[in-house]
GUBAKE-9155 format. One record per residue: residue number from 0; y, x, z of N, C-alpha, C in turn. Coordinates in nm, 3 decimals. Atoms other than C-alpha are relative to their C-alpha. Layout:
// residues N
    k      n.Y      n.X      n.Z     ca.Y     ca.X     ca.Z      c.Y      c.X      c.Z
  NUM        Y        X        Z        Y        X        Z        Y        X        Z
...
// end
This chain:
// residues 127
    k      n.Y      n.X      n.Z     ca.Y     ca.X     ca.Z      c.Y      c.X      c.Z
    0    0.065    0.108   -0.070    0.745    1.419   -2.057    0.005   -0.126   -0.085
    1    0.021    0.103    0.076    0.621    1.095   -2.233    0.105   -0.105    0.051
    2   -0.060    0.098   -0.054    0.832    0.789   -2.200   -0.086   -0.139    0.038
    3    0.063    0.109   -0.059    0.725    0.482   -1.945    0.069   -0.103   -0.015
    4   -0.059    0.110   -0.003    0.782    0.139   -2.000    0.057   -0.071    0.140
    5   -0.031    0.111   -0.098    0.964   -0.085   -1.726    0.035   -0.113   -0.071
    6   -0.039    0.179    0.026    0.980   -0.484   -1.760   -0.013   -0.015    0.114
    7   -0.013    0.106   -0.095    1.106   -0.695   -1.520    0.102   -0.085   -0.013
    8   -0.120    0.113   -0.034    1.365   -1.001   -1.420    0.029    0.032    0.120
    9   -0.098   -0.032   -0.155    1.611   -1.043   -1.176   -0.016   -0.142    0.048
   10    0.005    0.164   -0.056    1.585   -1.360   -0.960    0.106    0.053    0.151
   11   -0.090    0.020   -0.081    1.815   -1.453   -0.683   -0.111   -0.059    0.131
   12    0.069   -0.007   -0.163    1.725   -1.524   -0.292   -0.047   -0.144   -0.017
   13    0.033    0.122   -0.034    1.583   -1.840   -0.416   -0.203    0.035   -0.079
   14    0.120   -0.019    0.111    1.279   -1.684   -0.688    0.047   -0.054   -0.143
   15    0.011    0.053    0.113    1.474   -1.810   -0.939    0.011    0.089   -0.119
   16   -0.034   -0.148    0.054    1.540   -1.570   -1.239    0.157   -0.035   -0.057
   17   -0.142   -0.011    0.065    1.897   -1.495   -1.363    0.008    0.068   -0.096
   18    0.017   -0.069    0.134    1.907   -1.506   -1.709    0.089    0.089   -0.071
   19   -0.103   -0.091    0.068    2.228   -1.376   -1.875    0.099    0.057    0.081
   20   -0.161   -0.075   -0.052    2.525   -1.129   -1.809   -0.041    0.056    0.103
   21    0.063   -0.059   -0.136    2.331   -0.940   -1.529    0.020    0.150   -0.081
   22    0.008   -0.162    0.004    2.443   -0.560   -1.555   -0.090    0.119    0.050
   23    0.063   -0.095   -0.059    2.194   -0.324   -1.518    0.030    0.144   -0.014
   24   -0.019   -0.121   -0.008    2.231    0.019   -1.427   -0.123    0.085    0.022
   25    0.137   -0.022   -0.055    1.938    0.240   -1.407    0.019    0.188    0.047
   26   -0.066   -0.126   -0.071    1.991    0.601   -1.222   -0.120    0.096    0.050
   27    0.101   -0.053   -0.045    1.728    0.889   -1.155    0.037   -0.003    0.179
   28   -0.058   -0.089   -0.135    1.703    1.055   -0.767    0.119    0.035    0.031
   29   -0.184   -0.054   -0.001    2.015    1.240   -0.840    0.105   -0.058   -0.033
   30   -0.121    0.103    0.012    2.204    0.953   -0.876    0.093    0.028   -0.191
   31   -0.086    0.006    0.172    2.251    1.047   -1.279   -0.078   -0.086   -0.061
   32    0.019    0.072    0.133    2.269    0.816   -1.548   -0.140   -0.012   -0.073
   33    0.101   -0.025    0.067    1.904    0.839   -1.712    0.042   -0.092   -0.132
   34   -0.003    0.077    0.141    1.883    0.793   -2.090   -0.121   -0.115   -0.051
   35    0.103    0.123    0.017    1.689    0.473   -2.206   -0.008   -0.039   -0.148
   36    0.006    0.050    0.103    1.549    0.348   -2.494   -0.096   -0.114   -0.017
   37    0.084    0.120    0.048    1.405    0.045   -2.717   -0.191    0.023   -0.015
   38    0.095   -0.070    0.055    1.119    0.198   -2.800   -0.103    0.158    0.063
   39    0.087   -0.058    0.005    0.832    0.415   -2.685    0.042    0.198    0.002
   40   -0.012   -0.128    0.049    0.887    0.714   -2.910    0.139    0.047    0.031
   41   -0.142   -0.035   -0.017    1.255    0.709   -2.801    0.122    0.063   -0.118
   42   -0.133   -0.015    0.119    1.445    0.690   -3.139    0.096   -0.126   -0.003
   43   -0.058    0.091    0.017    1.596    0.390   -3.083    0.114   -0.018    0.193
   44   -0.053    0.011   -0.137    1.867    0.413   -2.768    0.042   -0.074    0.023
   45   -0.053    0.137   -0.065    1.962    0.145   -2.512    0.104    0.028    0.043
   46   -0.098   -0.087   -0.099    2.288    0.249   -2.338   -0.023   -0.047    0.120
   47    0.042   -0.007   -0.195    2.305    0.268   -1.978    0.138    0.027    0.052
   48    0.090    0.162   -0.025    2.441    0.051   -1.835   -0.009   -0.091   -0.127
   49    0.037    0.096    0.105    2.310   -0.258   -2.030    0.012   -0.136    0.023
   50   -0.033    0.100   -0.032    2.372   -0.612   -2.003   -0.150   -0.132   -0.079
   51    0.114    0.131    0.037    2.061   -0.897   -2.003    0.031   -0.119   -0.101
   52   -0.025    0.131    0.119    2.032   -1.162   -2.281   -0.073   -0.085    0.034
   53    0.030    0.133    0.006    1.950   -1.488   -2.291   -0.141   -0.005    0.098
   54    0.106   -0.008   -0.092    1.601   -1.426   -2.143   -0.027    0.029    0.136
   55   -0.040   -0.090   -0.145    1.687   -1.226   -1.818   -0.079    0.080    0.014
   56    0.083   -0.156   -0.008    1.410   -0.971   -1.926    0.082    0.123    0.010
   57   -0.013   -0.172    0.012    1.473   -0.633   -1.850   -0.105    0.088   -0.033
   58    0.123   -0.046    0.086    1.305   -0.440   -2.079    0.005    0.169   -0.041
   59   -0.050   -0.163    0.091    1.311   -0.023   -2.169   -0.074    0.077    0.008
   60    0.070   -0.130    0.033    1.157    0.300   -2.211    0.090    0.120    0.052
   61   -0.085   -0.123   -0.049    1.308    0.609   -1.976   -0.163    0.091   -0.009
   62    0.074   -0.081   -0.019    1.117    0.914   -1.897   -0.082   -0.019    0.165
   63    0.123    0.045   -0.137    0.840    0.884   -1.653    0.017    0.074    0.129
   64   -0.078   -0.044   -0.130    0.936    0.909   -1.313    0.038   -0.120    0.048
   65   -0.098    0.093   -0.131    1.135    0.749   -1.021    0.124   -0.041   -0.029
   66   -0.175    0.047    0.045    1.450    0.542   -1.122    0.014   -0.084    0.116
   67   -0.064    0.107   -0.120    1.693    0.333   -0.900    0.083   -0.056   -0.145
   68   -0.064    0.064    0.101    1.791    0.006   -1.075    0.086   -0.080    0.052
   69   -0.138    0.073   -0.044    2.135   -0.139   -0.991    0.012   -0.138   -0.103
   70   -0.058    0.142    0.078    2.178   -0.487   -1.094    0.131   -0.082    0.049
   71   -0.154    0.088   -0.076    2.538   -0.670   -1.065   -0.015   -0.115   -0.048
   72   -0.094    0.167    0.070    2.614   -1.032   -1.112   -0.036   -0.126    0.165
   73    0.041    0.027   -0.124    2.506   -1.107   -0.703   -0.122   -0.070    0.022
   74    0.149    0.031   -0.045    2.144   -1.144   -0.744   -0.043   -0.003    0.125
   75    0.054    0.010   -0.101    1.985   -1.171   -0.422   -0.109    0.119    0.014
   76    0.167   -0.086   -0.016    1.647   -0.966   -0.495    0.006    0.066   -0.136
   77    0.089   -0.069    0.120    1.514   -0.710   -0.768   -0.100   -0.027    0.028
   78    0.096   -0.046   -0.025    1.199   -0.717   -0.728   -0.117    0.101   -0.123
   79    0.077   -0.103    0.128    0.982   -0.389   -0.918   -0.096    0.091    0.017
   80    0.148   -0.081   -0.031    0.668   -0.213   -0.923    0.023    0.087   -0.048
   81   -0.004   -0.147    0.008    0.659    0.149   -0.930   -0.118    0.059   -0.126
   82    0.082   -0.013    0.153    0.524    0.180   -1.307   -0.014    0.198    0.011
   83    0.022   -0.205    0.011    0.530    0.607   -1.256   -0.174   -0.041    0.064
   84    0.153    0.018   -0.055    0.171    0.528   -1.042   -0.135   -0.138    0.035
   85    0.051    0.113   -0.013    0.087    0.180   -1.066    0.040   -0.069   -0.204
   86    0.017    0.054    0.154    0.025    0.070   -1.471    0.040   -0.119   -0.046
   87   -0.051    0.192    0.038    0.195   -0.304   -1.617   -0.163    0.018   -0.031
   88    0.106    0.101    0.086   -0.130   -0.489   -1.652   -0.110    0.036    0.114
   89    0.126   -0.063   -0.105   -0.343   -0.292   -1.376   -0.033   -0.080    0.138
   90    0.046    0.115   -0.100   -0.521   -0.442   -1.080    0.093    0.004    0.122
   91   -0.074   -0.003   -0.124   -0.258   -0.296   -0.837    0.111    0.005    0.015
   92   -0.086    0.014    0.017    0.079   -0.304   -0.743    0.079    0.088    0.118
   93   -0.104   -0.018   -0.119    0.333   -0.140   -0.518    0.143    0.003   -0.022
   94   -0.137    0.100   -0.001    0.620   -0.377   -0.508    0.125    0.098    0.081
   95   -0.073   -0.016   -0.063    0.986   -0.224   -0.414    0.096   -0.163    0.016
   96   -0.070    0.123    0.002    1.233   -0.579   -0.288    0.145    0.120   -0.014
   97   -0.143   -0.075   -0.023    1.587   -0.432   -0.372    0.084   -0.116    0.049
   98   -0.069    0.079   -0.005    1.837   -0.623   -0.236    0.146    0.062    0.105
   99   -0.156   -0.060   -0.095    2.218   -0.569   -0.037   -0.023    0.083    0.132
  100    0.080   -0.028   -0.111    2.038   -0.475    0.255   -0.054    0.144   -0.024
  101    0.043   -0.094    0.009    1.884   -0.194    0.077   -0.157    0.006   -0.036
  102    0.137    0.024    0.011    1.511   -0.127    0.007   -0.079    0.030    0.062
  103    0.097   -0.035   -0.094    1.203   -0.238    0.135   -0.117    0.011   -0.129
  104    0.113    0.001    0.058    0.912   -0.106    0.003   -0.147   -0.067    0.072
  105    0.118    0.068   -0.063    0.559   -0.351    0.031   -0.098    0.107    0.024
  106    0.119   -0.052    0.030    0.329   -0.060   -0.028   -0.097   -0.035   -0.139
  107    0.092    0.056    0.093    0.031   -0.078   -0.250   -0.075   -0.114    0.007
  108    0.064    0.114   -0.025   -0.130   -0.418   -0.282   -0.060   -0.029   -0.160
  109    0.024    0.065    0.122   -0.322   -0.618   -0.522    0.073   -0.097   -0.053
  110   -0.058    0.114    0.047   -0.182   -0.875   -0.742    0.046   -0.162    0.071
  111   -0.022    0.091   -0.106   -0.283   -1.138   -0.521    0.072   -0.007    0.132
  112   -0.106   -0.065   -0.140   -0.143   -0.965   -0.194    0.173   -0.013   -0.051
  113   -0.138   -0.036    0.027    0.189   -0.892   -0.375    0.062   -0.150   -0.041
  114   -0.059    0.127   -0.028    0.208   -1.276   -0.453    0.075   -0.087    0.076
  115    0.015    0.059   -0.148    0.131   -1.396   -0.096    0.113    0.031    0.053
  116   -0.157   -0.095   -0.118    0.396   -1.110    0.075    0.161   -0.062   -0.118
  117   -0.081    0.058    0.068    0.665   -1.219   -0.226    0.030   -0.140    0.067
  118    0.015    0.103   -0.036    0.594   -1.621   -0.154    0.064   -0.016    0.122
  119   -0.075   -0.022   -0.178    0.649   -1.532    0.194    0.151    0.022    0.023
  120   -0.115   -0.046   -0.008    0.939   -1.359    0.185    0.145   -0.091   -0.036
  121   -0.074    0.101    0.081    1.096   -1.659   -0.037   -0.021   -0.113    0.098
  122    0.043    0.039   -0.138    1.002   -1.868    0.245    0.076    0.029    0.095
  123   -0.103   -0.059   -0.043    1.165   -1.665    0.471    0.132   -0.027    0.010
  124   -0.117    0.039    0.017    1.481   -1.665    0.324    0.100   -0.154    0.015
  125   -0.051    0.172    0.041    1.491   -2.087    0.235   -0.007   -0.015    0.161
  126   -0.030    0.019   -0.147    1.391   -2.116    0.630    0.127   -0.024    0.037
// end
């Protein structure tokens, strides 16, 4: 199976992002370890878990499929689009919110929708 890119940040229950020292863990279905890499072609390996730099990107290359991504440092929110059926860059999105609570999935939405319901939600919370 080819390897899929994931990018994202971690932001806290405010939208903000949290840049450094955020532990990520990234875990198939079966709750194992999945191997990750820099790179595409997968010669270059990330270990797992991995720890965010300066930027608070989270950035890698696993095998294409369904991962669960554990972040520690008491973020508030993941928020991550389901790159196995929804493409980085494509017109649509279906947003999972991870957070202590557990996950809610938005469904499929457009860009704009997945703004609005986000916005909201951040909203929400400051209420």
């Amino acid at each position: 199976m080819a390897n899929g890119l994931w990018i994202g940040n971690i932001q806290d229950g405010y939208g903000r992002c949290v840049s450094t020292g955020v532990t990520i863990e990234v875990r198939d279905p079966a709750n194992d370890l999945v191997a990750l890499y820099r790179d595409k072609a997968g010669t270059q390996p990330l270990g797992n878990p991995f720890i965010t730099l300066e930027d608070g990107i989270i950035k890698f290359y696993c095998e294409a499929g369904r991962v669960n991504i554990l972040a520690r440092k008491g973020a508030d929110w993941i928020v991550a689009n389901d790159v196995a059926t929804h493409k980085m860059g494509g017109e649509m999105n279906a947003l999972h919110i991870v957070s202590a609570t557990g996950i809610e999935s938005l469904g499929e939405m457009s860009k704009d929708a997945a703004a609005v319901a986000l916005v909201q939600r951040i909203a929400d919370v400051l209420a």
